[in-house]
N, C-alpha and C positions, 0 to 999 in steps of 0.2 A: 541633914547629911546623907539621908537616904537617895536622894532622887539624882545627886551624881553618879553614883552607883549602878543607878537600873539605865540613866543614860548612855555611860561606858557601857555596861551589858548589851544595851541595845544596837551599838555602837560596834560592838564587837561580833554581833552575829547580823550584822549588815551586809560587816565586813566577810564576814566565811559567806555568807549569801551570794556576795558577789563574784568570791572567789571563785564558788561552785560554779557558777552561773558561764565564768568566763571560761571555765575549763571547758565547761560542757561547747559553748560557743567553740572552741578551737579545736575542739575533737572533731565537731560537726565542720568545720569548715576543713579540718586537714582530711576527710571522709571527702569531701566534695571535689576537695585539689587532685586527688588519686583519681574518681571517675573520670573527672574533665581530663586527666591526662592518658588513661587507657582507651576513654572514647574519640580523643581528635586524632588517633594514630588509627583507627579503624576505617578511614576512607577508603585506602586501599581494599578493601576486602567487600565493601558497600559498590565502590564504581567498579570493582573488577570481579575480583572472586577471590577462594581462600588460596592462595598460592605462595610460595615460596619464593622472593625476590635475588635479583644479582646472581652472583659467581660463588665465592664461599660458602653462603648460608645451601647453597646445595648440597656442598661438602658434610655440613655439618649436618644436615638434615640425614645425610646416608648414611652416618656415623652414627648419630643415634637411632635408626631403624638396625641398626646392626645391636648397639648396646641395649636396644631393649628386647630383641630376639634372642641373643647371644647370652646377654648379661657379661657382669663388670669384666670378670676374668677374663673370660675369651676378646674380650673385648682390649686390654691390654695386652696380650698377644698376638693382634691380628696383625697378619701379614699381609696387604692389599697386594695382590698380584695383578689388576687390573689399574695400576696403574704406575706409569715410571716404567713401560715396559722397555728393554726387559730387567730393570734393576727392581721394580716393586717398592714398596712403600711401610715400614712397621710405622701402621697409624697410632700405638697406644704410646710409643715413645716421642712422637715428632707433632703431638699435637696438645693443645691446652682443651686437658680435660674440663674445664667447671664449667661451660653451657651447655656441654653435653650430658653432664652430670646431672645438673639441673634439669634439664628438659626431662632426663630421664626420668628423674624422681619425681617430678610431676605429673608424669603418662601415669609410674606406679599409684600413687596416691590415688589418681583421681577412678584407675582404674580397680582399685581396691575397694572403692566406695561404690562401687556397682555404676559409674557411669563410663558408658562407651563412648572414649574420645579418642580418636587415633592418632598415631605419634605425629602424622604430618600437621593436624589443629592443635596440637600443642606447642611446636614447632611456630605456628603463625604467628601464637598468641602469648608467646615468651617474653618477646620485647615490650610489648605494652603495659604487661604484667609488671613488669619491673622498673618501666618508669613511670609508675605510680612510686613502687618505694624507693627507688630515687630521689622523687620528689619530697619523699617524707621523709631521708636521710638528709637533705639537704634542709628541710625544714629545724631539723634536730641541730645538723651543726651551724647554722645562722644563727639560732635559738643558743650555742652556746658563748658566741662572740657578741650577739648585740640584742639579744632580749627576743619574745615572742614576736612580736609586730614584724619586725625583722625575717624572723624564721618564717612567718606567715607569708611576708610580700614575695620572700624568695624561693619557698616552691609553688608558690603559685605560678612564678615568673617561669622555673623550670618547666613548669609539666606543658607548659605551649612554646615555648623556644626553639627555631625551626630550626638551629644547628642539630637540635638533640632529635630530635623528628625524625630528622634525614636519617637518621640511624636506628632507631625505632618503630619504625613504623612496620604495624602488624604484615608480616610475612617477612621481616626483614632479620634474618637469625643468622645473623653475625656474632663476632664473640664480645664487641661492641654494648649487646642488648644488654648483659648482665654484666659489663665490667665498670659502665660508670657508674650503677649503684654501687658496687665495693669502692670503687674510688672515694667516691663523697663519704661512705660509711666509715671507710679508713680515717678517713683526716676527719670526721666527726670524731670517733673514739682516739685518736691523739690530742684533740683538744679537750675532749672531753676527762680526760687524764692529767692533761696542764690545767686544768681548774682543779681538780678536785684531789689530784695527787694519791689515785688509789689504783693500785694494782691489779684489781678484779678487771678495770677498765683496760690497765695495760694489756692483759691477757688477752682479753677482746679484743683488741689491737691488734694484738697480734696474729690469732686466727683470719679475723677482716681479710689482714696482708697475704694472708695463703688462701683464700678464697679467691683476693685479687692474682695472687699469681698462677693459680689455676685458671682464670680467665681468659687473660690479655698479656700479650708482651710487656705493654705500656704500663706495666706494674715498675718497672725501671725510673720512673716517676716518680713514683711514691718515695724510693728509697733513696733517690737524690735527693727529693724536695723538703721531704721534712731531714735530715741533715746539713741543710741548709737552713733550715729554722732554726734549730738546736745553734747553729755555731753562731747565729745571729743574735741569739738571744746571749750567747758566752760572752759572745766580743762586746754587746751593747751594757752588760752590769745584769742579766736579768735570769742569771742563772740561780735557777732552786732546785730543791731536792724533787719538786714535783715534775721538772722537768726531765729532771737524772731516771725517774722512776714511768717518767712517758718515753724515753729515747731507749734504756739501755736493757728493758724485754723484749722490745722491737725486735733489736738489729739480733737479739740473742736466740730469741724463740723463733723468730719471722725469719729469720737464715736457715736454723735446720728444717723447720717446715718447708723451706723452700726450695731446697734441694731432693724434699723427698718426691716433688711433680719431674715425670721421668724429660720432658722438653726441656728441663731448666737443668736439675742435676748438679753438680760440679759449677757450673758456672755463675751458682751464685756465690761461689768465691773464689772464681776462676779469672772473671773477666772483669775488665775495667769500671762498667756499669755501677759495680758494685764495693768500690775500692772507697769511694768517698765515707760512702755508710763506716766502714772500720775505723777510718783514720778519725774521721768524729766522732767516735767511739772512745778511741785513748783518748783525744782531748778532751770528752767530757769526763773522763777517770783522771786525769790529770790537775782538772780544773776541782771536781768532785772533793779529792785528796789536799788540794791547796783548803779550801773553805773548812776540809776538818781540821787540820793541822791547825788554821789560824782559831781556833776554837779551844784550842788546849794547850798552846804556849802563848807567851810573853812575848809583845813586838819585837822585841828585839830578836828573840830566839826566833822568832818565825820568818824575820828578813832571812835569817843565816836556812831556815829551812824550806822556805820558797824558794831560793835558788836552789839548792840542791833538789828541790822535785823537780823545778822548771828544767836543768838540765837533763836527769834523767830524763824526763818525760819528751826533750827534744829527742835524745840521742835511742829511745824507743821509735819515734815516729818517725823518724830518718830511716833505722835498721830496719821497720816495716814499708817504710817505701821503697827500701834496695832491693827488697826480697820481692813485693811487687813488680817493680820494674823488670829484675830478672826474672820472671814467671813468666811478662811479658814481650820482652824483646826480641824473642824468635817468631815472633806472630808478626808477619808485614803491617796489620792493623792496628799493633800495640796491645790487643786484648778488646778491642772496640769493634762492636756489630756492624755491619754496612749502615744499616739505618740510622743506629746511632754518631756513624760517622758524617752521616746527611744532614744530621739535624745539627750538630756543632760546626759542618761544613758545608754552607747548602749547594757549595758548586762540586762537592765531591763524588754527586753518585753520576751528575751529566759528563766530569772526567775519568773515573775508574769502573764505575757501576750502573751501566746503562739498563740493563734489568731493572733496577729499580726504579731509575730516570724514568722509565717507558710509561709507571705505573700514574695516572690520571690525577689520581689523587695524591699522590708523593710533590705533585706540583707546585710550587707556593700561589700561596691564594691573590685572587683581585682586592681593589678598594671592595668594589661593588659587593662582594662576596661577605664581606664583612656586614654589611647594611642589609644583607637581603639574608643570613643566619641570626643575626644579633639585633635587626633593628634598632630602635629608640636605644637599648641598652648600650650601645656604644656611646651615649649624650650621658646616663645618666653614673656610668662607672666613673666616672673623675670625682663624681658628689659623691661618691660611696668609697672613693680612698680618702676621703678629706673625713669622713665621718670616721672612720679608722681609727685616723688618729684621735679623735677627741673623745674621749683619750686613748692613749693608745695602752693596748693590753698583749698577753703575748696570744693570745685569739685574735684579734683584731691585725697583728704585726702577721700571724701566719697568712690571713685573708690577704694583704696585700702582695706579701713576695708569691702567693701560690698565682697570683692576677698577672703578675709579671711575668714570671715563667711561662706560662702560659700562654701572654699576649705574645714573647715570642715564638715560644715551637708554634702555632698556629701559623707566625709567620712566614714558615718554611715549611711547611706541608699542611695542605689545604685539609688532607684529613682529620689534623690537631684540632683544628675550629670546633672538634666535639669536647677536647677536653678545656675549651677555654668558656666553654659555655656556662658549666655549673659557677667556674667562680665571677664570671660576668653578671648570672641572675644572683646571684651572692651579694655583689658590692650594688649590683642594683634595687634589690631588696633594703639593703641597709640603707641607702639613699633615702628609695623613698618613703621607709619608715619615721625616718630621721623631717623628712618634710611634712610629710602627714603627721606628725606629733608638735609639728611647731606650728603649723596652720591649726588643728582643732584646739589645741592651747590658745592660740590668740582670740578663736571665734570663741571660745569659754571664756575667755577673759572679760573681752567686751560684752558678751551679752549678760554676766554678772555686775558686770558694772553699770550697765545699762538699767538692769532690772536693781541694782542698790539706790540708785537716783530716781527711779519712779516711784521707791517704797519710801526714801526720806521727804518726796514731796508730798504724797499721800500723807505720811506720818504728822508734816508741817500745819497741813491744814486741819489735821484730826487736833493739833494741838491748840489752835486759833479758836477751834468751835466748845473746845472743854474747860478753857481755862478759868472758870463758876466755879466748876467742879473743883480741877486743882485747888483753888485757894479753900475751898470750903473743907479740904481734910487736909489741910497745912499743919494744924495740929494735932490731929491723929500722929504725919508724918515724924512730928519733933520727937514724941512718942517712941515712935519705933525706932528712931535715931539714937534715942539715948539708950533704948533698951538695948542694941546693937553695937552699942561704940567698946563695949570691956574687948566684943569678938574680933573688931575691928582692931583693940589695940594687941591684941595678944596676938595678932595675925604680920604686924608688921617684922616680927624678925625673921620672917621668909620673902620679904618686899625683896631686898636685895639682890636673894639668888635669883628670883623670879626675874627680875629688872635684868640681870648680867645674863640669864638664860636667853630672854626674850633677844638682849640685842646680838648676843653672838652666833646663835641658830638661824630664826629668820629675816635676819636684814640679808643675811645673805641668798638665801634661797629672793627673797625680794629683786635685788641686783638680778640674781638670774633671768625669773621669768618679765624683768623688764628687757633685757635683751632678747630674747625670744619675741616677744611682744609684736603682732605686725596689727595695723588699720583692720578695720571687720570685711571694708570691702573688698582688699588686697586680698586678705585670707580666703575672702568666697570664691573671687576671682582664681586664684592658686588651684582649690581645689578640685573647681570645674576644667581647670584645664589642664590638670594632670588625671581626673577622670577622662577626656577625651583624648588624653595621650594614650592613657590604657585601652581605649576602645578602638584607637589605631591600630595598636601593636597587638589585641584579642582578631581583628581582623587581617590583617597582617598574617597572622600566625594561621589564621583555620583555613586562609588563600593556601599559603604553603604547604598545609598536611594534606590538602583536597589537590591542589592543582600540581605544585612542584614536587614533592616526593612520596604521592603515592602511586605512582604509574610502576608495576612491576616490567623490569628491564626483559623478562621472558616473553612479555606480551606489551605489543607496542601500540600505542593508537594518534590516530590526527584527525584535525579537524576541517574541512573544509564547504565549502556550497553546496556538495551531494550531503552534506551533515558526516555523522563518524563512521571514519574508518580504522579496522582493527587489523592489525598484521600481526597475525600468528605462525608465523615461520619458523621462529624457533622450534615449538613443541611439535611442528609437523614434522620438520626435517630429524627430529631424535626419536618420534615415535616411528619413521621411515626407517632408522638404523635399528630399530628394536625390531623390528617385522620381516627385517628383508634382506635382514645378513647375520651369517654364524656366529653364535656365541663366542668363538673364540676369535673372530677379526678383530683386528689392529687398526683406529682410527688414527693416521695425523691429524692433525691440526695447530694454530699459532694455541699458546697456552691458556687466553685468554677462557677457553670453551670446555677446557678440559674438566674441570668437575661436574657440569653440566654435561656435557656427552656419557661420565661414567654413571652418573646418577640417574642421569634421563633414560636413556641409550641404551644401559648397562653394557657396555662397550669398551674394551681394553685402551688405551689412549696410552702416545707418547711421553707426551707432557702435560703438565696441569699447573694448575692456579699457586702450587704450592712454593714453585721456584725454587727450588733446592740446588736445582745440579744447572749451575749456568749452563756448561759443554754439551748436555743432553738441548737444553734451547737452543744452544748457540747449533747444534744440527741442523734443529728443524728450520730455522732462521737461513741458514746457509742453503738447506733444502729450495725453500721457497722464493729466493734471491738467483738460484741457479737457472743456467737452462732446462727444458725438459729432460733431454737424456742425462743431465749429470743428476737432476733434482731425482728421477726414478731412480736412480742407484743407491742414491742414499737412502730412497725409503724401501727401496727392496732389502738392500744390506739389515733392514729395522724392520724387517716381515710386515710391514705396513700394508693392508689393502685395500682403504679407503683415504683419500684426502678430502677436509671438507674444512671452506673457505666462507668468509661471510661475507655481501656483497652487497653496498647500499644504491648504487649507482642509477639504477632503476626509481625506486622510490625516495630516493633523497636522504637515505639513513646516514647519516653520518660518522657514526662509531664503526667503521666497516675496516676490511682487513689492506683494502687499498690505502687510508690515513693512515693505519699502522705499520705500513711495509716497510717504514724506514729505519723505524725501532728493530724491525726484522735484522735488515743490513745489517745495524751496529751491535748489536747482539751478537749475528754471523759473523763479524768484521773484526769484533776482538778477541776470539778464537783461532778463525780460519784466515788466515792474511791476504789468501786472493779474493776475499770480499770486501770491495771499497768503495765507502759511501760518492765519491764523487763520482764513479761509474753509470748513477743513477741520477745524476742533476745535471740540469741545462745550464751552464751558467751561474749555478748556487741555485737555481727553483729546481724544485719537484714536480715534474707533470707528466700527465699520461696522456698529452694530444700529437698533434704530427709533429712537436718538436720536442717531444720527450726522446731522449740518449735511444740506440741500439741495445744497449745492454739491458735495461724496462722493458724495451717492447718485447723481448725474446724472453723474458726472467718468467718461470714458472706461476709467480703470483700473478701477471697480468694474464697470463691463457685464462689464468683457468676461471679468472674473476670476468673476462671479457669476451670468453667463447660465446660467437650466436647471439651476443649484445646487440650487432647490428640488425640481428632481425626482429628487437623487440618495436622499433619507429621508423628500420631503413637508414638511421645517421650516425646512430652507436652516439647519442649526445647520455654523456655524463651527468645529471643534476645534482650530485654531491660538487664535484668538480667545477662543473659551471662548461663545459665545452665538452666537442665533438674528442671521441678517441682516437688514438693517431693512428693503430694498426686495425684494420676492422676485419679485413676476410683471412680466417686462420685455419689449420686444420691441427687436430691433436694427435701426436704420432706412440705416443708412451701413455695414455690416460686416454679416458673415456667417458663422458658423463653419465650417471645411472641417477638420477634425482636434481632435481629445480626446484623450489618452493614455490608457491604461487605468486608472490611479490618478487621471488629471486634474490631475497636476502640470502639463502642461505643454499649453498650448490655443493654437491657432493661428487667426485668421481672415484673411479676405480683404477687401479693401478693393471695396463695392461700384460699379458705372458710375454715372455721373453722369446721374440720372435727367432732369433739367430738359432737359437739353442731346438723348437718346435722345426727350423727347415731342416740345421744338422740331423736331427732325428729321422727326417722324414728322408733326407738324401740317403742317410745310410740303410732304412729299413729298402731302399728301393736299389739301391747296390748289392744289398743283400739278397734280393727275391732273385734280381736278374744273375749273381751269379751262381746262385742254387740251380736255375732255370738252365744258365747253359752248360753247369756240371752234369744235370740230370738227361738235358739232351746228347751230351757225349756217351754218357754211359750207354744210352739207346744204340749210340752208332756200334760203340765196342764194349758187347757185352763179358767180353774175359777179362778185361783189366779192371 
């Protein structure tokens, strides 16, 4: 009886053996998933240098060299008067502090530790930093819907994902870098709450969400989307207390937290965004209230008490939709953000809101764009909702609606393809953990079977060669047999349960892994060729972080026969404006350039990247639409003394301020009503050769983009464009050019003196000499009067 004992014993510290063993394995692999993700975002900084990429992360970069000089206070009181002139800018109110935050508390740390890294290397290195733990929050909440394997496939998926890349990638410090790790971390700790039904998590939860809303706008996500799980799970039967206890610290703690970030304020229960979260609030206290009542009366009493909560709880939710409604009915939006009116209406920002139209990435995405962010993962998400369901859990049920939502806002702004990423590597993870466990299943299968049949023919013939032996201790055996038969019988009145156990446990599990079951050669076959799927999409991805999104937009480069060439225009043309003009001049410019001009430059600017005040754009838009002499009034009237234009036409740049002139127009156009878009099209085309409109060739934006064009080859030929320019020999009567770039991307002038007003002066000084001259000469004649 002893040596079952030391078997199970043995048995049982196999099993901790293994356990250990697998931990340690998964630590060491999710160690490895974080490198590989912070190193394939480092191209940029290997092919180029450590710099700062785009338009915003400038912003933010200036902001935290403020917050770490200044510190936090002064820092929520800054008043930017370098920009929005002359209305200025409170950045501590109008901006999402948490990557500033962050970045700061990083510089302090590291510079606590006696290592000197300066705010701008921290800055670089923020995004990458975090999608690592991205990768491992996303590891966490796969890990709570559909087991390790799972969580394993799917940050590994994440951490090379070119959607997420695009956003991440070292110098890229957007608010972006740190908002999709809250994102994932959020909805890990919501589900992580629906399993386990404990409030410490909730808590978490909750903080996560005010981490996220210090982040990113796109925190408006969060608060739809899982109130859309909640009502999902009410309406389906799948309401628990665990649920009650994940949804109602949320919307409880996560609101006043969120009103305390000064950008948000009021309006996280001001504006529409955030109306759904309440009203699934009372239904889940409504619903909550039914399941207790049906707990403590008698059916019958509880029909008569279900209606009476059901009614009240309508005639609650009605009187907080009227009080809604009227909060919002004086707002022409209804209480709905532009953007958010974009994305429920994608033609709504090309008919109300051209500002946003304008923006690149507001655009809806290509097929192609889908395949060249998400590769293979678009094939394998279909297998990874199917696996959801089997079976389906309220983890698994979140995975799919947060996959939905997502597939569409992606659809409507090309931007969103960052947040449809995480749950694309999500359901592809699940896939193909789900495939990889039914292929190595079947290869274990077979090759135990395999190896059972070569041990029973072995055995077969070991019995053929012995069978002397057996008969010669036949009666030892009867011996033992009889000595054994009392144990034998005293054993059978456990036959039965053993018999009913045996058949109702594993016949079933049997049934399963016969359907699982596939041929040894299928399975190898399978294997090998979702290993060369991965080796596509491992290639695929290091293409993407190396070639498509690490080139910083500040510094440009191409390739051709003479080998590479690098266009550094930008940083020429802003360290020209830092060297060679007063602290206090006033750059226009289209708004595209504006925080890079203040950050670069340090240079007072119209407009910026920040879009706040349409009518201030809609100016400078009008400004640069107009003729010369109307266009100089308006930037004189706006103490303006420099204009500077970006100009590809030369080198083939294509993001140049001539593509965007038309955005200019309607900008201008639904402000100012003598600006109109057909004034500037032949026909319905847009063109700048000898059949582009009168109103083009004379518009402020064509001078100043096409002055002395003609004498860069003698034909003024266009290569963004494709043809010669229509107007070539011009002269500037109000501007003056004071700087060219050496590619002539980027041209700066200066706003001439106001001649009228220099002759009056000069007529009068000269009216005045000469009549002093012949008062002075009379007096000579007659000296007594």
């Amino acid at each position: 009886m002893a040596e079952p004992e030391v078997s199970s014993a043995t048995a049982g510290g196999g099993g901790r053996l293994r356990n250990a063993f697998g931990g340690v394995l998964c630590a060491f692999t999710l160690l490895l998933i974080g490198v590989v993700a912070f190193s394939i975002r480092l191209f940029s900084v290997i092919k180029y240098e450590s710099v700062i990429h785009e338009f915003d992360p400038y912003f933010n970069f200036r902001v935290t060299q403020f917050l770490s000089k200044n510190g936090i206070y002064e820092f929520w009181n800054w008043f930017d008067d370098r920009t929005w002139y002359p209305l200025g800018r409170v950045i501590g109110g109008t901006v999402y502090p948490g990557l500033t935050l962050t970045a700061g508390t990083i510089w302090w740390l590291v510079n606590s530790l006696n290592i000197p890294l300066s705010v701008e290397t921290v800055c670089v290195f923020t995004a990458p930093i975090f999608s690592a733990n991205a990768a491992w929050a996303t590891y966490l909440l796969t890990k709570e819907a559909k087991g390790t394997g799972a969580g394993l496939m799917a940050a590994a998926i994440l951490a090379m994902v070119p959607s997420y890349i695009s956003r991440s990638v070292a110098g890229s410090y957007d608010n972006e870098a740190v908002a999709i790790f809250a994102l994932i971390f959020t909805f890990y700790l919501y589900v992580k709450t629906l399993n386990t039904g404990s409030l410490f998590y909730a808590t978490l939860n909750a903080l996560s969400y005010f981490y996220m809303v210090c982040s990113w706008g796109g925190y408006t996500f969060i608060i739809n989307l899982i109130p859309m799980h909640v009502l999902l799970c009410i309406v389906t039967g799948r309401y628990s207390s665990r649920l009650y206890i994940a949804y109602a610290p949320l919307v409880i703690l996560g609101t006043l937290l969120a009103a305390l970030v000064p950008v948000v304020g009021f309006n996280a229960v001001m504006t529409s965004e955030h109306f759904a979260s309440f009203l699934v609030f009372i239904i889940l206290h409504v619903v909550a209230l039914v399941y207790y009542i049906k707990g403590l009366l008698s059916p019958r009493l509880f029909k008569v008490a279900m209606t009476l909560v059901i009614s009240v709880g309508l005639a609650v939710c009605f009187a907080v939709v009227a009080v809604l409604v009227a909060l919002v009915a004086s707002s022409p939006t209804k209480g709905w953000s532009g953007r958010s009116l974009s994305l429920l209406d994608p033609t709504y920002a090309s008919k109300y809101i051209p500002i946003i139209a304008s923006v690149s990435e507001h655009q809806p995405p290509t097929w192609p764009s889908y395949f060249m962010d998400i590769n293979v993962l678009a094939f394998l998400i279909p297998a990874g909702i199917i696996s959801c369901f089997l079976p389906l859990s309220d983890a698994s049920s979140f995975m799919v609606l947060y996959l939905v939502t997502a597939v569409y806002f992606s659809g409507v702004m090309v931007r969103l393809m960052l947040v449809l990423a995480p749950a694309a590597c999500i359901l592809s993870g699940i896939a193909l953990s789900e495939v990889f466990g039914v292929l190595t299943r079947s290869i274990k299968f077979q090759l135990s079977k395999l190896f059972d049949d070569t041990s029973a023919a072995v055995s077969a013939s070991g019995d053929s060669s012995t069978e002397s032996s057996t008969n010669s201790t036949k009666s030892e055996n009867r011996n033992e047999k009889s000595e054994t038969a009392p144990k034998e019988k005293t054993s059978k009145k456990n036959r039965k349960k053993e018999k009913e156990v045996a058949e109702s446990v594993p016949v079933k599990t049997k049934k399963e892994k016969r359907l699982v079951v596939l041929p040894f050669e299928l399975s190898i076959m399978g294997i090998l060729l979702l290993i060369v799927l991965g080796g596509f999409y491992v290639v695929h991805c290091v293409w993407a972080a190396a070639e498509a999104y690490s080139a910083p937009s500040i510094v440009l480069t191409s390739r051709s026969r003479d080998g590479l060439h690098v266009f550094d225009d930008f940083r020429e043309a802003y360290a020209w404006l830092s060297h060679n003009t007063d602290v206090d001049d006033k750059v226009a410019s289209w708004w595209d350039y504006g925080y890079q001009t203040t950050a670069m430059a340090n240079r007072t600017v119209i407009v910026d990247n920040n879009t706040w005040n349409n009518t201030h754009i809609a100016t400078v838009g009008t400004a640069m639409s107009s003729p010369e002499k109307a266009a100089w009034e308006i930037f004189n009237s706006l103490d303006v003394k420099y204009v500077l234009v970006v100009f590809g036409g030369l080198v083939g740049y294509p993001s140049d301020d001539i593509n965007k002139f038309l955005w200019m127009v309607r900008i201008g156009g639904g402000v100012f009503p003598h600006i109109k878009e057909p004034d500037y099209l032949r026909d319905g085309n847009y063109r700048v050769d000898a059949q582009a409109t009168p109103t083009m060739l004379n518009c402020l934006m064509y001078k100043l983009c096409y002055y002395r064009f003609v004498e860069t080859d003698g034909k003024g030929f266009d290569r963004v464009r494709g043809y010669e320019i229509g107007k070539k020999h011009f002269r500037l009567t109000h501007f003056e050019e004071v700087f060219t770039t050496h590619h002539w991307m980027v041209r700066i002038y200066k706003l001439k003196p106001q001649k009228n007003r220099v002759r009056g002066k000069l007529k009068k000084l000269k009216s005045n000499a000469k009549t002093s001259s012949t008062l002075a000469a009379g007096r000579k004649k007659n000296p007594w009067q």
